[in-house]
ZAVO-671646 format. One record per residue: chain; z, y, x of N, C-alpha, C in turn. Coordinates in steps of 0.2 Angstrom, whole numbers, plus 2048, in hexadecimal, padded with zeros to 3 digits. Layout:
! residues N
['A',[Z,Y,X],[Z,Y,X],[Z,Y,X]]
...
//
This chain:
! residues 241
['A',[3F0,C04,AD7],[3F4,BFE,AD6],[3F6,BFD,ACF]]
['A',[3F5,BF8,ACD],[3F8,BF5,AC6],[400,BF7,AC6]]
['A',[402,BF7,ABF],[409,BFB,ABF],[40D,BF0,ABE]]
['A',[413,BF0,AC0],[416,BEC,AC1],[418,BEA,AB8]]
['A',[414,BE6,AB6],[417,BE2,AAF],[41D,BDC,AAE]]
['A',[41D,BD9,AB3],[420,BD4,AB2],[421,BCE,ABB]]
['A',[42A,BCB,ABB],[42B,BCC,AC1],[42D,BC3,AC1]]
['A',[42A,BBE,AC6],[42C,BB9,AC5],[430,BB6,ACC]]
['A',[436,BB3,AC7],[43C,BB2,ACB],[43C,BAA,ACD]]
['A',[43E,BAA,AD4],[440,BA3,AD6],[446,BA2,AD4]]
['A',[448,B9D,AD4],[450,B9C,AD0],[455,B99,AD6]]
['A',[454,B93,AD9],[457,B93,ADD],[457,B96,AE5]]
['A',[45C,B98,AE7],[45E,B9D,AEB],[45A,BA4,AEB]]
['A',[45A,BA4,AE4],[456,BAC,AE3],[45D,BAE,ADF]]
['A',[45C,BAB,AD8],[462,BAE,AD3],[468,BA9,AD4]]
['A',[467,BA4,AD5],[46D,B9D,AD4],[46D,B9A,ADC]]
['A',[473,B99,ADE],[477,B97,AE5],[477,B91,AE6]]
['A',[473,B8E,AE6],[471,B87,AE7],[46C,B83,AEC]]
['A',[46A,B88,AF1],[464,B85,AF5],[467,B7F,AFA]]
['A',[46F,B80,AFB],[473,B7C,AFF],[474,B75,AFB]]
['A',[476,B74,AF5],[478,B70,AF2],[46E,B6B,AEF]]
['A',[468,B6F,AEF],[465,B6C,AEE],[465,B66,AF5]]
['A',[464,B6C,AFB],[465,B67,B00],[467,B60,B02]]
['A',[46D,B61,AFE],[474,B5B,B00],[470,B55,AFC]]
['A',[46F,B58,AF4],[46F,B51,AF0],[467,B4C,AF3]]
['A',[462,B53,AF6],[45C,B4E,AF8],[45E,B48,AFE]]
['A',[462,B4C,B02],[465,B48,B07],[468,B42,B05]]
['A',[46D,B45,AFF],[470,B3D,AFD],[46B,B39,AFA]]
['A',[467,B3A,AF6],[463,B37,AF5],[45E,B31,AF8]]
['A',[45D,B34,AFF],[458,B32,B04],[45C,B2E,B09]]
['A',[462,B2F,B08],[467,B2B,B0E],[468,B24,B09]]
['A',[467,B24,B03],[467,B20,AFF],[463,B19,AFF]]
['A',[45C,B1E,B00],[457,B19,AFF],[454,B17,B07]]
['A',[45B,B17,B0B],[459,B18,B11],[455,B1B,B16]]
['A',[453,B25,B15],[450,B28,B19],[455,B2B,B1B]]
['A',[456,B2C,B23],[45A,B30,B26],[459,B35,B2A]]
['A',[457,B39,B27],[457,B41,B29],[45C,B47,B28]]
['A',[45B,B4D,B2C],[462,B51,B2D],[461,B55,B27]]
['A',[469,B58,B27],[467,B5E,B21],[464,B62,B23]]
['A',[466,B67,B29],[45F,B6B,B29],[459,B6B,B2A]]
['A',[456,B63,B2B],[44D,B63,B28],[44F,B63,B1F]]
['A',[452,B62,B1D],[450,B62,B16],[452,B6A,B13]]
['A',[457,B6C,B15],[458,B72,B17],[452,B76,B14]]
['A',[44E,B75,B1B],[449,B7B,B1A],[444,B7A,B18]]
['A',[444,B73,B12],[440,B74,B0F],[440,B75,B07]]
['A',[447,B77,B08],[44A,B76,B00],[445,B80,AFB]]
['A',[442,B7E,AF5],[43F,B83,AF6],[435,B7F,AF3]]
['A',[433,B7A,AF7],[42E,B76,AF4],[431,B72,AEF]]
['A',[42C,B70,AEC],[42B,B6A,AE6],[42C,B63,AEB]]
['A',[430,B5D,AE6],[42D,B56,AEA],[427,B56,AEC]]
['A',[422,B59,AE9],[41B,B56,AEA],[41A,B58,AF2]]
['A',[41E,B5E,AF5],[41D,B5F,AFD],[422,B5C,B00]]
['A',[429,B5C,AFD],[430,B5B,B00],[430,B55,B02]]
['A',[42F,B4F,AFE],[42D,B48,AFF],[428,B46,B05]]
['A',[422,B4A,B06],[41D,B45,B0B],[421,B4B,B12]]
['A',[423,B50,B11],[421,B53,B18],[42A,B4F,B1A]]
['A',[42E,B4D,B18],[434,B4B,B19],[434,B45,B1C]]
['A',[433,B41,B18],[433,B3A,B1A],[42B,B37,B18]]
['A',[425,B38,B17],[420,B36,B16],[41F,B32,B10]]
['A',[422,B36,B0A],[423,B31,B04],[420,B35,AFD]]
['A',[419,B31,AFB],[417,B37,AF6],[41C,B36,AF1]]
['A',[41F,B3D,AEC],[422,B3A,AE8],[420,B39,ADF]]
['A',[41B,B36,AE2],[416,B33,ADC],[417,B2B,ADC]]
['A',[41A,B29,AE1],[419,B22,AE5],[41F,B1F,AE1]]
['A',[420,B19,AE2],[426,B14,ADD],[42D,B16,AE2]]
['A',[42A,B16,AE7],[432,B1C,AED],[434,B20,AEC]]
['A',[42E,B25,AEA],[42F,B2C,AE9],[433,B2E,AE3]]
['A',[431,B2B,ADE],[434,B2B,AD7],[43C,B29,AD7]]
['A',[43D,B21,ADB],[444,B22,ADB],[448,B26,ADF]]
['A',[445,B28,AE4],[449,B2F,AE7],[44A,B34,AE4]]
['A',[443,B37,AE1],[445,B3E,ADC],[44A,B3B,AD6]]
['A',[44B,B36,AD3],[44D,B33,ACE],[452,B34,AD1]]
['A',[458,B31,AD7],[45C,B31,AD9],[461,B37,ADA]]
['A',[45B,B3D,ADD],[45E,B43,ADE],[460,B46,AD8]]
['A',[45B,B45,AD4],[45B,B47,ACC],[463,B49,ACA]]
['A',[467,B40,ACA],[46B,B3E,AC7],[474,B43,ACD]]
['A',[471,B41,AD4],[474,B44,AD7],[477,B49,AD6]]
['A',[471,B4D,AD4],[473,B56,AD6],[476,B59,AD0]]
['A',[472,B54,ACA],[478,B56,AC5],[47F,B54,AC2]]
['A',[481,B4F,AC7],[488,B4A,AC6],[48A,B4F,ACA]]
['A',[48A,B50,AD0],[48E,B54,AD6],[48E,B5B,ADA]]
['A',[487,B5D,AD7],[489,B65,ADB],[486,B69,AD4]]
['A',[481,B69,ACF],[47F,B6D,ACB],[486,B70,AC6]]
['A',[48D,B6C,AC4],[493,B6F,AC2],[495,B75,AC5]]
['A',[493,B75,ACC],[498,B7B,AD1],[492,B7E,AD3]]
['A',[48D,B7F,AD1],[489,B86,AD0],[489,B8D,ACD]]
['A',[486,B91,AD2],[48A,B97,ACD],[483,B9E,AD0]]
['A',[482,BA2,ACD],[47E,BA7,ACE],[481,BAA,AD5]]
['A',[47C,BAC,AD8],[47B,BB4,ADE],[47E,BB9,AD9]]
['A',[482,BBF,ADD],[486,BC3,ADA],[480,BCA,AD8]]
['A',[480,BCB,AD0],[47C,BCF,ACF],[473,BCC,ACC]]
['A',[475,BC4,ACA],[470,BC2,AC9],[46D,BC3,AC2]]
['A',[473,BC2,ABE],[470,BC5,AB5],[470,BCC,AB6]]
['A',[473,BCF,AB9],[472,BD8,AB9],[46B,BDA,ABD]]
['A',[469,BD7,ABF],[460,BD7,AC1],[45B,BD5,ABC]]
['A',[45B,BD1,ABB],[456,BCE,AB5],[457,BD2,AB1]]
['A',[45E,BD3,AAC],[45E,BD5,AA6],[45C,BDF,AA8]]
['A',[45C,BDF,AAE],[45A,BE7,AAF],[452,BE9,AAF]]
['A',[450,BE3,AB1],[448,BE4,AB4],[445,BE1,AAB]]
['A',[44A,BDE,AA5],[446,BDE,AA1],[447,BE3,A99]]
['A',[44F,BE3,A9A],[451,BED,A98],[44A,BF3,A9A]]
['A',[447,BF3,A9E],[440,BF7,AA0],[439,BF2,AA0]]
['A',[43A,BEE,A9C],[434,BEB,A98],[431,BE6,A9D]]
['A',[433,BE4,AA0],[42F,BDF,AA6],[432,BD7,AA3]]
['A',[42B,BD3,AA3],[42B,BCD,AA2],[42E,BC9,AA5]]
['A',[434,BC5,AA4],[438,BC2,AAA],[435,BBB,AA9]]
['A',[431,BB8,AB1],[430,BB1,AB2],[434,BAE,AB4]]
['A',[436,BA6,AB6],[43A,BA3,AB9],[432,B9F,ABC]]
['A',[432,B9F,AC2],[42E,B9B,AC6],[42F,B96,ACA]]
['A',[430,B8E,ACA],[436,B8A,ACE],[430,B83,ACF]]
['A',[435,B81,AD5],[42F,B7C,AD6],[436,B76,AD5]]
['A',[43A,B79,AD2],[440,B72,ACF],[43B,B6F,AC9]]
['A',[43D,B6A,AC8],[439,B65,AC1],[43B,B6B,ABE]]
['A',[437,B69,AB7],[43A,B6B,AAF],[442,B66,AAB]]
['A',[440,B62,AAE],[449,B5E,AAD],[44E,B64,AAF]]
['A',[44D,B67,AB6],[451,B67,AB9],[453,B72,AB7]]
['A',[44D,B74,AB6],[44E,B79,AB6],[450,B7F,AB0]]
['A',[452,B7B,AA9],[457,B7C,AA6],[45E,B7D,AA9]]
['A',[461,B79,AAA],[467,B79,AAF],[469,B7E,AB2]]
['A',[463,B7D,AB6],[465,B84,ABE],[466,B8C,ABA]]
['A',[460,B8D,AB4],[45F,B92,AB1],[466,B93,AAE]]
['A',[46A,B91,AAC],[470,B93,AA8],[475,B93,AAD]]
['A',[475,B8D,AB3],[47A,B90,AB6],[479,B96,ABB]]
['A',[470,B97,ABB],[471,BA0,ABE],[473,BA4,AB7]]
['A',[477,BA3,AB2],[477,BA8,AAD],[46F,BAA,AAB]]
['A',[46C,BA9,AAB],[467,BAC,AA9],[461,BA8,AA6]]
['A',[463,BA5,AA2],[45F,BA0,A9D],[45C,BA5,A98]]
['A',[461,BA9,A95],[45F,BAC,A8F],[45A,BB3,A90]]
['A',[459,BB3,A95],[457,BBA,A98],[44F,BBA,A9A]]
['A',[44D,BB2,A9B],[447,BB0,A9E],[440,BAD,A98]]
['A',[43A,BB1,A99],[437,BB2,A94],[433,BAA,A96]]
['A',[431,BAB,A9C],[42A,BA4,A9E],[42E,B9E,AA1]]
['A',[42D,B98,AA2],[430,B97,AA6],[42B,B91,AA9]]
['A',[42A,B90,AB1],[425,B8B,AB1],[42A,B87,AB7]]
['A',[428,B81,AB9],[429,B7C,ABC],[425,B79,ABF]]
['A',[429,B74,AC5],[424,B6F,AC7],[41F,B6C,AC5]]
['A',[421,B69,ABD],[41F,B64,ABA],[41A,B69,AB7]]
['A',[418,B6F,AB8],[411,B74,AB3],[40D,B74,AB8]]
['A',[40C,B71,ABE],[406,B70,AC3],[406,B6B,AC9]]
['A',[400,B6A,ACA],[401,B62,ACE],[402,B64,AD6]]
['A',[405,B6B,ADA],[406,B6C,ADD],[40C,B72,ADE]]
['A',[412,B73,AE1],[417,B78,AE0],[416,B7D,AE5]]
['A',[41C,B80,AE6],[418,B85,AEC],[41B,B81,AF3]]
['A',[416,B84,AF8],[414,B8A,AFA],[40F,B8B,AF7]]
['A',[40A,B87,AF2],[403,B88,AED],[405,B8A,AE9]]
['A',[3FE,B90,AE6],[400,B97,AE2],[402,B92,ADC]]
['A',[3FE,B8C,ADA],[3FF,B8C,AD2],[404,B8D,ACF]]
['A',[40B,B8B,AD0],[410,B8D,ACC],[40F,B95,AC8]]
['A',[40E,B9A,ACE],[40E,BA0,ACF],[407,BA2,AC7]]
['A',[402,BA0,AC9],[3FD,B9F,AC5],[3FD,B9E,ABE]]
['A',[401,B99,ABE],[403,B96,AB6],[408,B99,AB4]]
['A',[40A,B9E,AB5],[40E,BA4,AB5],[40B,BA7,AB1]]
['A',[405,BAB,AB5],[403,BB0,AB4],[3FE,BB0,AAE]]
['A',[3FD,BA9,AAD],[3F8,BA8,AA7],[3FB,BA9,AA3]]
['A',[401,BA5,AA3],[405,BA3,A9B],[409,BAD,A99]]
['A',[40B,BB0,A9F],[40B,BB7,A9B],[405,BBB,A99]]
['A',[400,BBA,A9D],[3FA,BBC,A9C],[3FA,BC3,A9F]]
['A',[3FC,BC4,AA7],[3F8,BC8,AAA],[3F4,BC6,AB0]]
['A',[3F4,BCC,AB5],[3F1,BC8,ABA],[3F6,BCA,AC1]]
['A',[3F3,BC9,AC5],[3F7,BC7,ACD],[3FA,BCF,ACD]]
['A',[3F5,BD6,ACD],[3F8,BD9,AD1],[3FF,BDE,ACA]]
['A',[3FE,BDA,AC3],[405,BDC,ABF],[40C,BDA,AC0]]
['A',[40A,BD4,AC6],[411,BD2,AC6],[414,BD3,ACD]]
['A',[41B,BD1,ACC],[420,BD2,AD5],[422,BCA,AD5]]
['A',[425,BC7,AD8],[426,BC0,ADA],[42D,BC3,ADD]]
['A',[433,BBE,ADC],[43A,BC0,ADF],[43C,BB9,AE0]]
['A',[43B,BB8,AE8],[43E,BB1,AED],[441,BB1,AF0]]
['A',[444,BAB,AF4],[446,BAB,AFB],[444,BA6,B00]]
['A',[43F,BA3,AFF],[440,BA1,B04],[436,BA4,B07]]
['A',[432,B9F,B0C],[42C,BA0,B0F],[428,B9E,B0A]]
['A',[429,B9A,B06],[424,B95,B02],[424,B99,AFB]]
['A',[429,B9F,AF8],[428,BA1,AF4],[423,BA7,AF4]]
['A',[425,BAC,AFC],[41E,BAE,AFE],[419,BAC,AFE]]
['A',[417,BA7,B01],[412,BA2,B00],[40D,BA3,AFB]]
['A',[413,BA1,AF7],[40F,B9E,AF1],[40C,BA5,AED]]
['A',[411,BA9,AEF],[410,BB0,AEA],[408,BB2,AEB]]
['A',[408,BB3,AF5],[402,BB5,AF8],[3FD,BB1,AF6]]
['A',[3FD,BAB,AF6],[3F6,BA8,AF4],[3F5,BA8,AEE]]
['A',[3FA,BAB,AE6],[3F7,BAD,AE2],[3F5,BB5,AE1]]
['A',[3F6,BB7,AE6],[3F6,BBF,AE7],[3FC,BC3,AE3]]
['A',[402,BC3,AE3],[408,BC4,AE2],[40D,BC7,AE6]]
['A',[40D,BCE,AE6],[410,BCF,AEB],[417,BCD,AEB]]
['A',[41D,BCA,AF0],[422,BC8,AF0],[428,BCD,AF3]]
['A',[42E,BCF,AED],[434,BCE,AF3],[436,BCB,AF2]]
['A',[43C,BC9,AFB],[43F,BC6,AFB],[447,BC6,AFC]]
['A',[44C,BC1,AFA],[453,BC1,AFA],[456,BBC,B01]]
['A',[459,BC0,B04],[45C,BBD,B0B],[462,BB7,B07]]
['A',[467,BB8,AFF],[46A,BB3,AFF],[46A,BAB,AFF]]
['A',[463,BAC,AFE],[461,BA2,B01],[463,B9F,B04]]
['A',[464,BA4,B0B],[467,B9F,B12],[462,B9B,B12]]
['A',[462,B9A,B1B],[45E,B96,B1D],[459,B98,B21]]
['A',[457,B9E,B1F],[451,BA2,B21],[450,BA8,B25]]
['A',[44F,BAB,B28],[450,BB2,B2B],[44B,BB5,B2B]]
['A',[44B,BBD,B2C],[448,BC1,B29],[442,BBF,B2C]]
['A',[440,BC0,B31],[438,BBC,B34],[437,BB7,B2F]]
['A',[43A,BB3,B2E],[436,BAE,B27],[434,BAF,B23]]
['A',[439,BB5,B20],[437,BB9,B1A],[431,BBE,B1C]]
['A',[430,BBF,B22],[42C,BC6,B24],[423,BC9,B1F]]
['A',[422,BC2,B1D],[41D,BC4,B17],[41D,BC5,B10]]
['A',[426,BC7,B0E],[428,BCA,B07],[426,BD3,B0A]]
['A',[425,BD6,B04],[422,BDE,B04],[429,BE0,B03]]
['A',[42E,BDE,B04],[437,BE0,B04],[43D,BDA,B04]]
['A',[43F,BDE,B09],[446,BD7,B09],[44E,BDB,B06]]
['A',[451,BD7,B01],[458,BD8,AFE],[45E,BD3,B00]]
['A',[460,BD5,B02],[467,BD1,B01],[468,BCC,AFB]]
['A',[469,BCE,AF7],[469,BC9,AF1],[468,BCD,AEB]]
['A',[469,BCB,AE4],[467,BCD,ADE],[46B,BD6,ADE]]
['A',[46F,BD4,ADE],[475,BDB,AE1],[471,BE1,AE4]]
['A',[470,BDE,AE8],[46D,BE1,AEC],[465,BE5,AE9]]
['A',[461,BE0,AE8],[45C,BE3,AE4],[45E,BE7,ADF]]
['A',[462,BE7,AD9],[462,BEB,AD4],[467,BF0,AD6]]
['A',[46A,BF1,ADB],[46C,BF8,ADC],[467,BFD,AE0]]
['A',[461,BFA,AE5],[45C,BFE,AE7],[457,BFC,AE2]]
['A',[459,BFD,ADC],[451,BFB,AD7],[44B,C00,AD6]]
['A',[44D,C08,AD5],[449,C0D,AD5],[447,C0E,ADB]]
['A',[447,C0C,AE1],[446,C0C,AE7],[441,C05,AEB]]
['A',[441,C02,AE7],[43E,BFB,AE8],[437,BFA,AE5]]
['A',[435,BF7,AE7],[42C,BF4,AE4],[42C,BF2,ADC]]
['A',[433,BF2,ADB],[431,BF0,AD1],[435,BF7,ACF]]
['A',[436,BFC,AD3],[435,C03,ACF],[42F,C03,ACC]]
['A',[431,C05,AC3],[42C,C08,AC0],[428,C0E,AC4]]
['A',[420,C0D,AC2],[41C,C12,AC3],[41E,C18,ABD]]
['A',[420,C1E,AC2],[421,C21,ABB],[41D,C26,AB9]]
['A',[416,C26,AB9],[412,C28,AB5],[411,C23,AB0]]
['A',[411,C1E,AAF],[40F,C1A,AA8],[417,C19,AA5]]
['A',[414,C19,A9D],[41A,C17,A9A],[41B,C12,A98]]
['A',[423,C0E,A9A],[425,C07,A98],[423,C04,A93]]
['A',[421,C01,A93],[420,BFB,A8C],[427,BFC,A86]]
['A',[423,C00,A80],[428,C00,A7A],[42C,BF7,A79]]
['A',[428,BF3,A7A],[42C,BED,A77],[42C,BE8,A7C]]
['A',[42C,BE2,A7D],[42B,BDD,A82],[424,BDA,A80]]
['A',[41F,BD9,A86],[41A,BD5,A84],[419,BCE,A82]]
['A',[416,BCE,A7E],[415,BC6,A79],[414,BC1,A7E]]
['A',[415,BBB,A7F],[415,BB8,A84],[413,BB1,A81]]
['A',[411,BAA,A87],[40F,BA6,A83],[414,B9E,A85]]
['A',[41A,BA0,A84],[41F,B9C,A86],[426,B9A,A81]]
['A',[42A,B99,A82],[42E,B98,A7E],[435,B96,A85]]
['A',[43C,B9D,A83],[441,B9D,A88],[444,B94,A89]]
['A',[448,B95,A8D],[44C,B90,A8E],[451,B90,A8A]]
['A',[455,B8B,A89],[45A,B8A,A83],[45D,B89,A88]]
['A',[463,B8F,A83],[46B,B91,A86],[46F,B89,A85]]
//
């Protein structure tokens, strides 16, 4: 087995406490343009990109002159009235900046826009900590489809079995698995129970939680090889603080 290089993070409801407030603002959105649907169908699908959330919701490509002003709507939404009062999982810069202290590449892999995923990254505290970062807007499909995860692993430049994937929800699994990435997963999402999660190779509490069982977990170093003296060169450029 390939020794673990590099570990790619979901950002909402993996490091940042936000999957309830994404919910809300798609709702307001869509009660806007008149769809009436409950929160817990949007709920459970918070986690995809528009490009699923929109047709599996209310049957609306969000490619479409509907779709645009809906995501446009939630856009403005989420940042007037829930993105101020977000705030990180407990132990979420103390995870990343521990897994990158021992030389591992840190991704952020989200299926939020690139508008949107600036943001989210600082107010999980950990903008400055993040080597790659990819987005909705880096493929024409988000997850439960590998690409996000894929265009990941190009722009560091390994392959599937160098890296670990850290999610919460099914579709982050998903996605992991369809690019051959093995996944753990974080219970603080909410929304989801362990059988949901049952195809993560480890379940955590939250960021806390992982970094306290770390030498005990799937991104314990192999300790016959030796760490990487420097961080590997990478083909991206971090988020700005």
């Amino acid at each position: 087995m390939a020794r673990i290089r590099a570990v790619l993070f979901d950002i909402d409801g993996t490091l940042l406490d936000s999957n309830d407030a994404h919910a809300q603002a798609w709702l307001d959105s869509l009660r806007g343009h008149g769809r009436n649907v409950s929160l817990d169908l949007v709920r459970s699908k918070i986690g995809m990109g528009a490009d699923k959330l929109l047709p599996e919701l209310v049957a609306v490509d969000h490619e479409s002159a509907e779709g645009r002003s809906i995501r446009e709507r939630r856009a403005r939404i989420f940042k007037a009235h829930y993105l101020p009062d977000l705030g990180p999982f407990h132990g979420a810069r103390v995870l990343v900046d521990r897994l990158r202290s021992r030389g591992l590449v840190c991704a952020a892999v989200s299926s939020a826009s690139a508008e949107d995923i600036g943001p989210l990254l600082r107010a999980a505290g950990v903008a400055d900590l993040i080597d790659v970062v990819v987005s909705a807007d880096d493929a024409d499909r988000s997850k439960p489809d590998p690409d996000l995860v894929q265009i990941a692993l190009d722009r560091i430049g390994l392959t599937a079995g160098e890296a670990l994937m850290i999610g919460d929800t099914p579709y982050d699994i998903a996605a992991g698995e369809r690019a051959g990435v093995p996944v753990v997963a974080l219970r603080c999402g909410g929304g989801w129970s362990d059988g949901d999660l049952s195809g993560a190779i480890a379940l955590y509490d939250d960021p806390a939680d992982l970094s306290s069982q770390l030498d005990r977990s799937p991104l314990a170093l192999d300790r016959e090889s030796n760490p990487p003296s420097t961080h590997r060169t990478i083909r991206a450029r971090r988020v700005a603080v």
